[in-house]
N, C-alpha and C positions, 0 to 999 in steps of 0.2 A: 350471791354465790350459788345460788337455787338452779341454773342453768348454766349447759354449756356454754351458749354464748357469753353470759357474765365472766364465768370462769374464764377462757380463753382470752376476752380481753383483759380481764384482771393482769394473766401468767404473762403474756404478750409484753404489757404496760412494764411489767417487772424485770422482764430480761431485757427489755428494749433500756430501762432506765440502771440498771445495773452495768450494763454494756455501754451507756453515756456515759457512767459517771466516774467508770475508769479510763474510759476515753479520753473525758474532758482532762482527769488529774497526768495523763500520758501528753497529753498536748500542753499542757502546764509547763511542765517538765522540762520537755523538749524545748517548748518555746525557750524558757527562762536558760537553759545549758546552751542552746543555741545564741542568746544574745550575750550572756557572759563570755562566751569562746570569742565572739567578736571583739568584747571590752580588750578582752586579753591578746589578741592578736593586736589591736591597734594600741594599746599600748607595750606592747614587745617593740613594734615595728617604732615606737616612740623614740624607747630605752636604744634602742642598735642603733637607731643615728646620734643619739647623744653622743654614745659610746663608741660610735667610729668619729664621730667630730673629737673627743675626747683623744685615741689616739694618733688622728693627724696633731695633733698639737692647737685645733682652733675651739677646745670648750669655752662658749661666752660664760661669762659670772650666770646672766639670765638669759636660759635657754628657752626660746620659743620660737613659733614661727605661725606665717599668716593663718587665722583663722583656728588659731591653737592658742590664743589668751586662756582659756579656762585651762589648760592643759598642767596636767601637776607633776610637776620632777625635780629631783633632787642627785645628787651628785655628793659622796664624800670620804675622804681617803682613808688609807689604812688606820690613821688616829683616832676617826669618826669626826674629824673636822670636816662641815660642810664647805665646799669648793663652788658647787655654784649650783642655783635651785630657781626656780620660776618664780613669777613673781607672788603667785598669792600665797607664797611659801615663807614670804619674808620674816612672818614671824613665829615659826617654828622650827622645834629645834632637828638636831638628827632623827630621819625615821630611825627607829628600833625595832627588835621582833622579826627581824628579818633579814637573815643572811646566808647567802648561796655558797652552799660547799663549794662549788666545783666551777668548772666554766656553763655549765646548765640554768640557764635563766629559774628562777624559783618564783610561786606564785603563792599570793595571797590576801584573804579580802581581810580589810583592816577599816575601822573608821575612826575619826577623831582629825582628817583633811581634809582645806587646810586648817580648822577650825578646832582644837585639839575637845572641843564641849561639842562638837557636831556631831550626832548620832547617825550620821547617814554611812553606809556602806561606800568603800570602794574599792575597787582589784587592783591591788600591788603588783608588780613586775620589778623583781628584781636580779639582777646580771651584773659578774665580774668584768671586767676591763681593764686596760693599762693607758698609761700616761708617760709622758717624758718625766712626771713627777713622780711615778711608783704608783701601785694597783688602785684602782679605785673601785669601787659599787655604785651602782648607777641606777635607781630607783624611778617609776614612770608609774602614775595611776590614772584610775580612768573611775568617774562616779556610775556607781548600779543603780540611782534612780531612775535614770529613762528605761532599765529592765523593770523596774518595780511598775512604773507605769503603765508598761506594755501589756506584762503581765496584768494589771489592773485590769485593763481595759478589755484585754481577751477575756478574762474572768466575767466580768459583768457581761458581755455578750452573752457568755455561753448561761449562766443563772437567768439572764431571760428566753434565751431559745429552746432550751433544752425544755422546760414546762409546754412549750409550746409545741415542739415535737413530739410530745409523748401526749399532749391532748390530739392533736395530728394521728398519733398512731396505734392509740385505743378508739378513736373515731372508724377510721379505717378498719380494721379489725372487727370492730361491731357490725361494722355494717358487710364486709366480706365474708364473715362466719354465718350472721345473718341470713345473708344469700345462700349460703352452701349447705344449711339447715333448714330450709322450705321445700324443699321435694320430702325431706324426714319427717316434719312434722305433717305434713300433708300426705304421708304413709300414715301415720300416728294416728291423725285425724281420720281419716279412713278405715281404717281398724278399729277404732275406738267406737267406730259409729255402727261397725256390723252385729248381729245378735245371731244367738244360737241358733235362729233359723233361717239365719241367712247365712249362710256359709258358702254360698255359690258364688258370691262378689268374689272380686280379685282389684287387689291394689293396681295402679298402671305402672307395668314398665319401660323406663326408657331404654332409647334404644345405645346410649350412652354405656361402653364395660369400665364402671368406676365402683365405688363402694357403695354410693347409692342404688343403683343400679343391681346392684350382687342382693342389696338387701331386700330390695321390692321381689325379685325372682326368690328371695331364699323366704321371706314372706309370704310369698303366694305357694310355695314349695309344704310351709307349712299350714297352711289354709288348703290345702287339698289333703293335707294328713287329718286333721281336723275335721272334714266333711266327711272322710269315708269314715272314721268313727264314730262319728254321729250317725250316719246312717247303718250303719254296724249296730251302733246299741238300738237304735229306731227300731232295726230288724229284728234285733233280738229280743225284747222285749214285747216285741207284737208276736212274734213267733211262739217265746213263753209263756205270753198271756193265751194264745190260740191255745196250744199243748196239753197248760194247766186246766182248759173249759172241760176238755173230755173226760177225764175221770171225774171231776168236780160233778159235770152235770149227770153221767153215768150217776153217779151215786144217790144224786137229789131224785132221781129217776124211780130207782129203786127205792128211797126212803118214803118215796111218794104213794107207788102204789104199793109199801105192804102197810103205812099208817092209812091208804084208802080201805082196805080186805083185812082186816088182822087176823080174820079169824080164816081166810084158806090161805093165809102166808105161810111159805116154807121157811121160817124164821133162820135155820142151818145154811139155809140155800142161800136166804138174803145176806147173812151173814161174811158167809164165804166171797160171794160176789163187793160185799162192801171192804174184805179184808183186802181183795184183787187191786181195788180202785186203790186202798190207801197204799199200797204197795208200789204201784204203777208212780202215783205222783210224789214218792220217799224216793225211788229212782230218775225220778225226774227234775227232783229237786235236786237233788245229790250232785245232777250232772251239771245241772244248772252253776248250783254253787264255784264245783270245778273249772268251769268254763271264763265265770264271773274272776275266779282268782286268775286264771292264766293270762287273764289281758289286764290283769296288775303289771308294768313296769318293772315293780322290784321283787316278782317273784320268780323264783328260778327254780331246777331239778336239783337236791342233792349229786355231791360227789362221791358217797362211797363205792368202795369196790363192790360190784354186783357180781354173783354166779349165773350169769346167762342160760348158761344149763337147766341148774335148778330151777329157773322163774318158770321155765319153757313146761317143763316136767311134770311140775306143782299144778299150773294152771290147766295143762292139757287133763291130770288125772281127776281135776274138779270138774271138767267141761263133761269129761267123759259120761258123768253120775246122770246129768238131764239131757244132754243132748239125743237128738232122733237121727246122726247120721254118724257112721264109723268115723272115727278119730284115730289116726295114722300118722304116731311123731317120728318117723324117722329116714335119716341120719339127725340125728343133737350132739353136735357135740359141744368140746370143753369150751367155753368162748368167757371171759372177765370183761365186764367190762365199769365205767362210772358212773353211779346217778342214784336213781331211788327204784330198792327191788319192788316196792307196790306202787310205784307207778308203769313200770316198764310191766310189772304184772296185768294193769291194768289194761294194757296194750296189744298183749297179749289176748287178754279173754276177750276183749270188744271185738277183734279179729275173730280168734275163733266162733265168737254166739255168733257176726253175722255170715262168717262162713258155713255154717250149722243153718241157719236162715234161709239160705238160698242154695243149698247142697241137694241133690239128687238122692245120691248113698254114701256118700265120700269124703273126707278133708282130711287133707297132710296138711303136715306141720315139719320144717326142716329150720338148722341152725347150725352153719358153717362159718369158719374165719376163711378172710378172703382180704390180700396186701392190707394188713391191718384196722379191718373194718368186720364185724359181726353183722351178717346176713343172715335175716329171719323171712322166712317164707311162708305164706299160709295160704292152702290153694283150696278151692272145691268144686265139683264135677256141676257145675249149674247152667245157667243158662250165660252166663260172664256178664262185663260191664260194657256197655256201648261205647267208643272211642269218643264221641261228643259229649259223655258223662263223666269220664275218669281224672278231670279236675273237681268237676260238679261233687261228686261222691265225698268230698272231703269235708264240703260246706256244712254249717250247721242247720238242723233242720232239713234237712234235704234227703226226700226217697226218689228213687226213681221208679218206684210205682205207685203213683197217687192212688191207686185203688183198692190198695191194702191197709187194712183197718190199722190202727194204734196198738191195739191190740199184740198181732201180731208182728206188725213192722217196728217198732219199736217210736221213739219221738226224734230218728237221726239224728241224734248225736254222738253214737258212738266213734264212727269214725273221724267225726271231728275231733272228738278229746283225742283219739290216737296220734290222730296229725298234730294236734299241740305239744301232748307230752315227747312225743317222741322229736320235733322241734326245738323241744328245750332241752333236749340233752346232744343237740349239736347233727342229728341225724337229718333222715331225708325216709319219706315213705310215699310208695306210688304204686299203684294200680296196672296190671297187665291182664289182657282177656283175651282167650281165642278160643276155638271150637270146645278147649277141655273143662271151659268153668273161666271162672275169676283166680287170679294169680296174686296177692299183696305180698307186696318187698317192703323189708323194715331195713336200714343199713344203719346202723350205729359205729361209732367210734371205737373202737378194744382198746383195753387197756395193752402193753410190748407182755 
């Protein structure tokens, strides 16, 4: 029962012999009611020529005829005196048990004829009549062994074919299921055999649209999901470890040469510069971590009710306090919407710092409802984004000015986490650039 093939012939075997074995006891049945209707037809048809010989006036004492010695009948008047009976009837007395109300022939299987100790079955027929002597009943049987035999004999056929056809049709079956589970297991096998760094194979598909077929494309459909996350974490992880070196080796740097000079180290100075470095990679961890949890599966944004307003507000009046270029929030307005106010916060300031970043003198910040969707805008007078970058810009790790220190550019990722969080509350954010600066659109869902 370990596989499906087993299974399927097991189930197969079961219906197939559940479905004989009513079959067979329906053929039983039939056979046996079909041979008895005969018995009873031919002796009906026995009893009505008695019974019209009877009312011409020619009933012999012993009625028989060619080819009808075994034939069993009996004849006897309204007193139950028998009048005239066959001959292997000679020595028995009146049938009994049996008498026709009406002019309607009446039927019935009775034994103990002619033999009244013989246990064998036989079908009575019995019918009123008349005589120039007054009414008479007129009885005619017919023996059920040749049904008994029939039936025998079809029985024992079917007790040895029916094992045979069910060996026949779990054979069968084994070996068609068989067949139809070798391209699957030979997917199985194939997959079983690739390693995590192999993930560029691909199962073969036929060119056949069946299930198997569905399953080799929906297989290899997953196996291209599989490879870009792998190269996904590949990336991210060489990229993290790149990131992590800079303030790392900055630090050993500096611990290097003021344990070389102790005595003309500016101890405050080194200090400061070492509190930078730990600084730089507590935010780079932090975002790290963030990123790590978003391509969790079963992590998601809160749904509570958020004040859009306020987040905008909040964030813009803390940006305000460090930033080096004017901060300009308006129009804001009322806008509700679902999720988490410190992520959607977060959203927020990552926008603003790198609008602050690459700003001239300048950055608005606006926040409209629009056909039920909350439009966040955050612009600045810079030099904009290149139209071959404005998918790029979202990616993680990714500057478009490799010539700008860590330092100052930050470890890009901020607008990655943007694009995530703001993804997981059902939105959409995209980049637009023209002669005035960089343009970022955030559209969220509002709550009616």
């Amino acid at each position: 029962m370990g596989t499906i093939r087993a299974r399927t012939t097991i189930a197969a075997c079961l219906v197939v012999a559940i479905a004989l074995l009513v079959s067979a006891i329906l053929v039983l049945a039939v056979l046996r009611r079909s041979l008895v209707d005969n018995i009873d037809d031919a002796t009906l048809a026995r009893a009505e020529d008695v019974a019209a010989a009877a009312r011409q006036g020619s009933l012999p004492r012993t009625p028989s005829a060619p080819g009808e010695e075994d034939a069993i009948v009996q004849v006897i008047d309204a007193s139950g005196r028998v009048v005239s009976r066959s001959a292997n009837l000679e020595e028995r007395g009146p049938i009994t048990g049996l008498r026709p109300r009406g002019t309607r022939p009446e039927r019935r299987t009775m034994h103990g004829l002619p033999d009244p100790h013989d246990t064998t079955d036989f079908r009575v027929v019995a019918l009123r009549t008349s005589s120039s002597e007054g009414p008479l009943i007129v009885y005619a049987a017919g023996s059920l062994e040749p049904v008994g035999e029939s039936v025998d004999a079809v029985r024992r056929i079917l007790v040895l074919g029916l094992p045979l056809l069910l060996v026949f049709v779990g054979g069968t079956t084994w070996v068609v299921v068989g067949h139809a589970l070798r391209p699957v297991e030979a997917i199985r096998a194939q997959v079983a055999d690739f390693s995590s760094r192999d993930l560029a194979r691909r199962v073969p598909e036929p060119n056949i649209d069946d299930e198997v077929g569905r399953l080799a494309t929906t297989m290899n459909g997953m196996l291209d999901r599989l490879q870009r996350f792998a190269e996904r974490q590949r990336a991210f992880v060489a990229d993290a470890s790149h990131e992590l070196q800079s303030p790392i080796a900055s630090s050993r740097a500096e611990l290097e040469v003021a344990v070389g000079h102790p005595t003309t180290t500016d101890w405050s100075t080194t200090a400061a510069d070492l509190l930078d470095d730990n600084q730089r990679m507590e935010r780079l961890v932090r975002d790290l971590l963030f990123l790590a949890r978003a391509d969790d599966p079963g992590a998601g944004a809160s749904h509570a009710p958020v004040d859009l307003d306020d987040v905008v507000r909040t964030e813009v009046e803390r940006i305000r306090i460090r930033a080096r270029s004017r901060i300009v929030a308006s129009p804001v307005a009322a806008v509700e919407v679902s999720g988490s106010a410190d992520q959607l916060g977060r959203v927020i300031r990552n926008l603003l710092e790198n609008a602050d970043r690459h700003a001239e003198s300048r950055v608005t910040v606006e926040l409209h409802h629009s056909d039920g969707t909350a439009v966040i805008v955050v612009a600045d007078d810079g030099a904009g984004v290149p139209a071959a970058d404005q998918e790029r810009i979202f990616e993680r790790f990714t500057r478009l000015d490799d010539s700008r220190s860590r330092a100052t550019g930050g470890a890009g990722l901020g607008l990655a986490i943007a694009k995530e969080i703001v993804e997981a509350h059902g939105g959409r954010i995209l980049v637009e650039s023209g002669s005035g600066g960089a343009r970022f659109v955030v559209r969220l869902p509002a709550n009616a």
